[in-house]
C-alpha positions as CSV (number, residue, x, y, z in Angstrom):
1,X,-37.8,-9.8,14.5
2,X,-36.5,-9.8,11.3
3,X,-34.2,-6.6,12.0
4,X,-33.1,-8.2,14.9
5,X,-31.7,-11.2,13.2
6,X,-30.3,-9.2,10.2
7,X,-28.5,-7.0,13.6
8,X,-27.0,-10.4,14.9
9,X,-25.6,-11.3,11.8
10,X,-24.1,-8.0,11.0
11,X,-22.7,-8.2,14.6
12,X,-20.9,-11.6,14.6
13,X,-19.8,-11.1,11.1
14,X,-17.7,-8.3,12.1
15,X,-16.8,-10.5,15.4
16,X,-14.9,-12.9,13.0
17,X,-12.7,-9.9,11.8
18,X,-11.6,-8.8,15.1
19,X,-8.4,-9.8,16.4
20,X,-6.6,-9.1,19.5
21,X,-2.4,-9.1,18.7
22,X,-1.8,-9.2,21.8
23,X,-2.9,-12.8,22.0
24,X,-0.7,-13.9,19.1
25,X,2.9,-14.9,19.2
26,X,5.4,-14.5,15.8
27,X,6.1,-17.3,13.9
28,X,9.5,-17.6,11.7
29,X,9.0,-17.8,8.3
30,X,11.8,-18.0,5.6
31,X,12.2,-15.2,2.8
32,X,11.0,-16.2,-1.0
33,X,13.5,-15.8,-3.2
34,X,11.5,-13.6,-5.4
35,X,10.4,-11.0,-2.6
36,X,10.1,-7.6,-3.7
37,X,12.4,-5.4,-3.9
38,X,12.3,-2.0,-2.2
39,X,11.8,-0.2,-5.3
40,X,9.4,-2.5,-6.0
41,X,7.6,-1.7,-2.5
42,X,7.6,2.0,-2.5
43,X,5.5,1.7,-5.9
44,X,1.8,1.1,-7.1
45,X,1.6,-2.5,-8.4
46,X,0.2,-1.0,-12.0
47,X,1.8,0.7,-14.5
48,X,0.0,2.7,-17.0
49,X,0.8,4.6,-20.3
50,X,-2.0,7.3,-21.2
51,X,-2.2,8.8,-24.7
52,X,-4.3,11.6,-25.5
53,X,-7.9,10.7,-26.2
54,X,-8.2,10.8,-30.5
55,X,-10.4,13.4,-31.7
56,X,-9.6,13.7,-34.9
57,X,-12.6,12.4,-36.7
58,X,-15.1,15.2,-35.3
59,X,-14.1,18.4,-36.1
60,X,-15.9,19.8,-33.3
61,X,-14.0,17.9,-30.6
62,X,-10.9,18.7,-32.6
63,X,-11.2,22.6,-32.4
64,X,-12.5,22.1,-28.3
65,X,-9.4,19.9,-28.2
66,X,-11.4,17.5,-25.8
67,X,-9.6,15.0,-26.2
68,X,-6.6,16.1,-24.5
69,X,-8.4,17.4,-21.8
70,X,-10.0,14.1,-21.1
71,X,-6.8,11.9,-21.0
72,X,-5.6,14.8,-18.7
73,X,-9.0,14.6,-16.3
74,X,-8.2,10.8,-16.3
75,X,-4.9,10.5,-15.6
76,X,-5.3,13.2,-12.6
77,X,-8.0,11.1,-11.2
78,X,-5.9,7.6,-11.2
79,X,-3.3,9.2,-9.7
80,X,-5.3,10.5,-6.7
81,X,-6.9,6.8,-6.5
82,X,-3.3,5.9,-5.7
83,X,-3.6,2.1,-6.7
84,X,-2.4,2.8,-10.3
85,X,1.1,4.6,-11.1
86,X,0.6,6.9,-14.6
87,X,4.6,6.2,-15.4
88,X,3.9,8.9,-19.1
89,X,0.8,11.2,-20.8
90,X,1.8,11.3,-24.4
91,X,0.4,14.4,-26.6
92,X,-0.4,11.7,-29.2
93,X,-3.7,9.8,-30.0
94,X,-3.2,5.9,-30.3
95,X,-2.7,3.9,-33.7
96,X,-4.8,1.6,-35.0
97,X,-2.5,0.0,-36.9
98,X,0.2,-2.8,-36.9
99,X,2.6,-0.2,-36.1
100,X,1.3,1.1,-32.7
101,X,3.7,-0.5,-30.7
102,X,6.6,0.3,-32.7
103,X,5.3,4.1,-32.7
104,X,5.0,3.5,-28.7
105,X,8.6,2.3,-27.8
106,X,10.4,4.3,-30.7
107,X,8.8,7.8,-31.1
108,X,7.3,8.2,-27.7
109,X,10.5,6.5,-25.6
110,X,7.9,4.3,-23.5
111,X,9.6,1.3,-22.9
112,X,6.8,-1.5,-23.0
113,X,7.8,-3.4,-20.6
114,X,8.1,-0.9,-18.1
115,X,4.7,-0.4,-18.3
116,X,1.6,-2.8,-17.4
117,X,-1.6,-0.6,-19.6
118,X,-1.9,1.7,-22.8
119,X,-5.6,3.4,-22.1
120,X,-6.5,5.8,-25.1
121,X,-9.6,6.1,-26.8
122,X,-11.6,8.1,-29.6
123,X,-14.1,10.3,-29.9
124,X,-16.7,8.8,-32.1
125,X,-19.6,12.0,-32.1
126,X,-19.5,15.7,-30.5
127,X,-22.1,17.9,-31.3
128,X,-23.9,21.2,-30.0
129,X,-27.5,22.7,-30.2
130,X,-29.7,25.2,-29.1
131,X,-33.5,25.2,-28.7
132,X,-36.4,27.8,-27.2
133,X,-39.1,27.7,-25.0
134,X,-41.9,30.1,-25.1
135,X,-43.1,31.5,-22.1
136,X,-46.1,29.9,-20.3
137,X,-49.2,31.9,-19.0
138,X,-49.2,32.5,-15.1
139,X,-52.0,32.3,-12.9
140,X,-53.6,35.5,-12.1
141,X,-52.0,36.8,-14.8
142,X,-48.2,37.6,-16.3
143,X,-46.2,35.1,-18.3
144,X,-43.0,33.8,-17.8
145,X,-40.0,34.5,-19.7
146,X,-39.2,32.9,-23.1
147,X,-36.0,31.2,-22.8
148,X,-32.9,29.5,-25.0
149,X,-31.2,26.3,-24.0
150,X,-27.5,25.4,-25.0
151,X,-26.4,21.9,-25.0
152,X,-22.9,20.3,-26.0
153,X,-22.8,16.6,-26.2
154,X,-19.8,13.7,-26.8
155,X,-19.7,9.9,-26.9
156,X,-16.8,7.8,-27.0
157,X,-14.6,4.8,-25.9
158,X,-12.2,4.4,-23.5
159,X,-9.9,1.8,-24.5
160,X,-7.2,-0.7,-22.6
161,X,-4.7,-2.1,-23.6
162,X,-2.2,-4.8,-22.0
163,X,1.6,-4.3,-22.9
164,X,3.7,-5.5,-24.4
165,X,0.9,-7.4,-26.4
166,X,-1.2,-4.6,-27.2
167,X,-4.4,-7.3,-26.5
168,X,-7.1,-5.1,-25.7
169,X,-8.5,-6.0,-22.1
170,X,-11.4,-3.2,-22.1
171,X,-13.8,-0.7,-23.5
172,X,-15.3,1.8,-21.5
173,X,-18.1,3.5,-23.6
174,X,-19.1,7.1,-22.3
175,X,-21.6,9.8,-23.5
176,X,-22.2,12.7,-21.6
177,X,-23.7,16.6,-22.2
178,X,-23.6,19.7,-20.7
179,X,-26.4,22.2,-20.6
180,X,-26.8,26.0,-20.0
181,X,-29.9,28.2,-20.7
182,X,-31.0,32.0,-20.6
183,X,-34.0,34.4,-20.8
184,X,-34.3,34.8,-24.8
185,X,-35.0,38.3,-23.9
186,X,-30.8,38.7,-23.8
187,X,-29.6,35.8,-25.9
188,X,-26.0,35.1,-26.6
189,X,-25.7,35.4,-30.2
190,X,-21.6,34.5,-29.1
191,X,-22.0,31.4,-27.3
192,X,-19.1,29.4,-26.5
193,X,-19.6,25.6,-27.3
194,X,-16.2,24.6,-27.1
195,X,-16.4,25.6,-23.6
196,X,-19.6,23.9,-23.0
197,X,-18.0,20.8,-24.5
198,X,-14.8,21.2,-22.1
199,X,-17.1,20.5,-19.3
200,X,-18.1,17.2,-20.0
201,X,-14.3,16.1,-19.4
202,X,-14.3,15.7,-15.2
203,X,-17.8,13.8,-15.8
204,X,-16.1,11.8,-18.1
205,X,-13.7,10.9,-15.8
206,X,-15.6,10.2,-12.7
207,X,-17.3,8.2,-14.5
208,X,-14.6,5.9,-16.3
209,X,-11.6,5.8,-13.6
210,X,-13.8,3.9,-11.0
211,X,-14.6,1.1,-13.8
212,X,-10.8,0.8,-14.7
213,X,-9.9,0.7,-11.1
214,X,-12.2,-2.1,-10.4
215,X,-10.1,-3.7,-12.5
216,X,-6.8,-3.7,-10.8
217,X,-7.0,-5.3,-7.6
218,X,-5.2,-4.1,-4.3
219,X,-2.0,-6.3,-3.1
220,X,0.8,-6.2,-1.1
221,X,3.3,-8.7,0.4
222,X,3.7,-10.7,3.3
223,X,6.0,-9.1,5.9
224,X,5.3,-11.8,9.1
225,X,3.1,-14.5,10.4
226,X,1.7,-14.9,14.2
227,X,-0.3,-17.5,16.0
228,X,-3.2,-17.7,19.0
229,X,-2.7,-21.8,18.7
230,X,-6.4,-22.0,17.2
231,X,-5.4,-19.4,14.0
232,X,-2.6,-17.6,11.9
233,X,-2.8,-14.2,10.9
234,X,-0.5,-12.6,8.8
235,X,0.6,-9.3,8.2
236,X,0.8,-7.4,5.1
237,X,1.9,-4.5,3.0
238,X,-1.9,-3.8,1.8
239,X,-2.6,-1.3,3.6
240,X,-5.3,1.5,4.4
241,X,-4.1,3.4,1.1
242,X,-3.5,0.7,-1.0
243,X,-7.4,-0.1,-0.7
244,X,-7.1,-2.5,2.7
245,X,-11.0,-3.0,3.8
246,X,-12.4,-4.9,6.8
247,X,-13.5,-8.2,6.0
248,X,-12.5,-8.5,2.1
249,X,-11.6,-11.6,0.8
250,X,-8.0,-12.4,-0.5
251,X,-6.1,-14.9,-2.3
252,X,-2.3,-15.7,-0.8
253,X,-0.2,-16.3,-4.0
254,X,3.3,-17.3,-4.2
255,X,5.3,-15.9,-6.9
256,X,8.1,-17.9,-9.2
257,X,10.1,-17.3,-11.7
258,X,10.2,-19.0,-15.1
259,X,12.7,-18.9,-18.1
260,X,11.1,-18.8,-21.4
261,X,12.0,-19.9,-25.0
262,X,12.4,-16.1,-26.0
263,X,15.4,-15.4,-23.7
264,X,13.0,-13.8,-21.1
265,X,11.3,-14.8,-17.9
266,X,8.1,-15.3,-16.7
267,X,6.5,-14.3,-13.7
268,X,3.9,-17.7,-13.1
269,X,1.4,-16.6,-9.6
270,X,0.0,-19.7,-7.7
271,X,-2.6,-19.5,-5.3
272,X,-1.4,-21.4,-2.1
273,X,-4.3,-20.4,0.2
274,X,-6.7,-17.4,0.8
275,X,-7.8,-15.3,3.7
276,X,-10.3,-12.2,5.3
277,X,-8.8,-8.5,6.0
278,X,-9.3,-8.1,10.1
279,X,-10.2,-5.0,12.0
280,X,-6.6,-3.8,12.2
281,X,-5.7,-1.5,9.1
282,X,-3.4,1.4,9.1
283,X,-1.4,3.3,6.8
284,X,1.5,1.1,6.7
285,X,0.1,-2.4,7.2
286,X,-3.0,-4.5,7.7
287,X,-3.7,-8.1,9.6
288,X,-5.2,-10.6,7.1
289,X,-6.6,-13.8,9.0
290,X,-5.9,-17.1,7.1
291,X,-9.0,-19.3,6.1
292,X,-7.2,-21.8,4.2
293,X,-3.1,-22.2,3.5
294,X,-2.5,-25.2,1.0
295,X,1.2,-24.7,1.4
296,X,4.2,-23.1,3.2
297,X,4.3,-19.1,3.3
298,X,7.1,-17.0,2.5
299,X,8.2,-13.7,3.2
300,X,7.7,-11.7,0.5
301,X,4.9,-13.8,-0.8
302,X,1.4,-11.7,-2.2
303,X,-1.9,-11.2,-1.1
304,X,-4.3,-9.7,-4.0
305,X,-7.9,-8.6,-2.9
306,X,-10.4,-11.0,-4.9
307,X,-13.7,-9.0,-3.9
């Protein structure tokens, strides 16, 4: 009985994302003055500066040169996850120092404002070790072979930081090893650890780009509105590829621009109303239906995934 009711749910929860377009008729909406701009459509909503992990302080790490390798790992994972744009991969490690954004902008040519995130990190311990095993007696006779084992091991953090303020948001702590073993019978007196090391890196990665991800939520912008004279739906720019999901929650946020004391502007987000991602997703666009609207929608006007 229990299954069954657990079925029922399941079923009419996935009922209340279905829609049928067919059924709904456009509504005109006006354009919000600050609607994207096509450049602004055609690229990831997050910007990010890497710089290579700093190994310095291990001398181990240093001679493997893992931390290069790891920024590299990283960056090509976010930029397969699509969500996040890696706009530079400097050669440098950070610095921790009151300098660091001056060293950003005018060694490195990153302009900080064309950038969202800084992610670097340091290495904190690397290290490498070998131990043996005897043999063990086999029933009936015989004995196994006496073996060696090789293990490389690093630990770490993976830092963010927001730009221009350089206000870290994150730490992503990571500590990983990589093992190999042999009959002792033909040890390898010439064992490579810096190689053994080196393949720590796309664990590394797997592990850490998921977390940062989680931290940047999918958006896009409102292209139209349509009614059955019960509901509204809308439909957006988040779509399959920008991480559009049946039934996610989002907010609907209109965007305004602010002059600030500083000669610049500011970009203020209001939430106006929220909504659930429907059935129909494609590559291009999805359907979001609206739960609650607090105030007129705009063209041009965001939805960011809240869940």
């Amino acid at each position: 009985m229990r299954y069954i009711v657990l079925f029922l749910v399941a079923l009419f929860s996935g009922c209340n994302h279905h829609i049928e377009i067919e059924k709904f008729r456009p509504i005109a909406l006006k354009t919000s003055p600050n609607a994207p701009t096509l450049k602004e459509l055609n690229r990831p909503s997050m910007k990010i500066v890497i710089l290579n992990i700093d190994n310095h302080l291990n001398q181990f790490a240093k001679n493997s040169n893992i931390g290069s390798v790891i920024a590299s790992d990283i960056g090509t994972k976010l930029v397969e996850k699509k969500v996040i744009r890696v706009i530079k991969r400097l050669e440098k490690p950070t610095f921790y120092n009151e300098q660091r954004l001056f060293e950003l902008v005018d060694k490195h040519g990153v302009r900080a404002e064309n950038a969202d995130y800084l992610l670097t990190g340091k290495i904190t311990q690397a290290k490498h070790h070998y131990t043996k095993q005897k043999g063990r007696e086999l029933r009936g006779g015989g004995r196994t072979t006496s073996s060696i084992y090789y293990s490389a091991c690093i630990s770490g953090t993976i830092n963010l930081f927001k730009l221009p303020s350089m206000q870290i948001e994150d730490v992503f702590p990571f500590n990983e090893c990589t093992y190999t073993g042999e009959s002792l019978a033909y040890p390898n007196r010439d064992m490579d650890y810096s190689s053994l090391l080196l393949k720590t890196s796309p664990t590394i990665a797997k592990s850490i780009v998921p977390k940062i991800t989680k931290r940047f939520k999918p958006k896009g912008y409102i292209e139209s509105m349509r009614t059955d004279g019960t509901k509204k739906i809308i439909k957006t720019t988040l779509n399959r590829r920008l991480g559009a999901v049946e039934g996610k929650r989002v907010k609907i946020i209109k965007i305004e621009k602010e002059k600030n004391l500083r000669g610049g502007e500011d970009t203020i987000e209001i939430p106006i109303g929220s909504g659930t991602i429907s059935d129909m997703i494609t590559d291009s666009y999805s359907f979001v239906i609206i739960d609650e609207i607090k105030d007129e929608v705009h063209r041009g006007d965001v939805v960011k995934v809240v869940n």
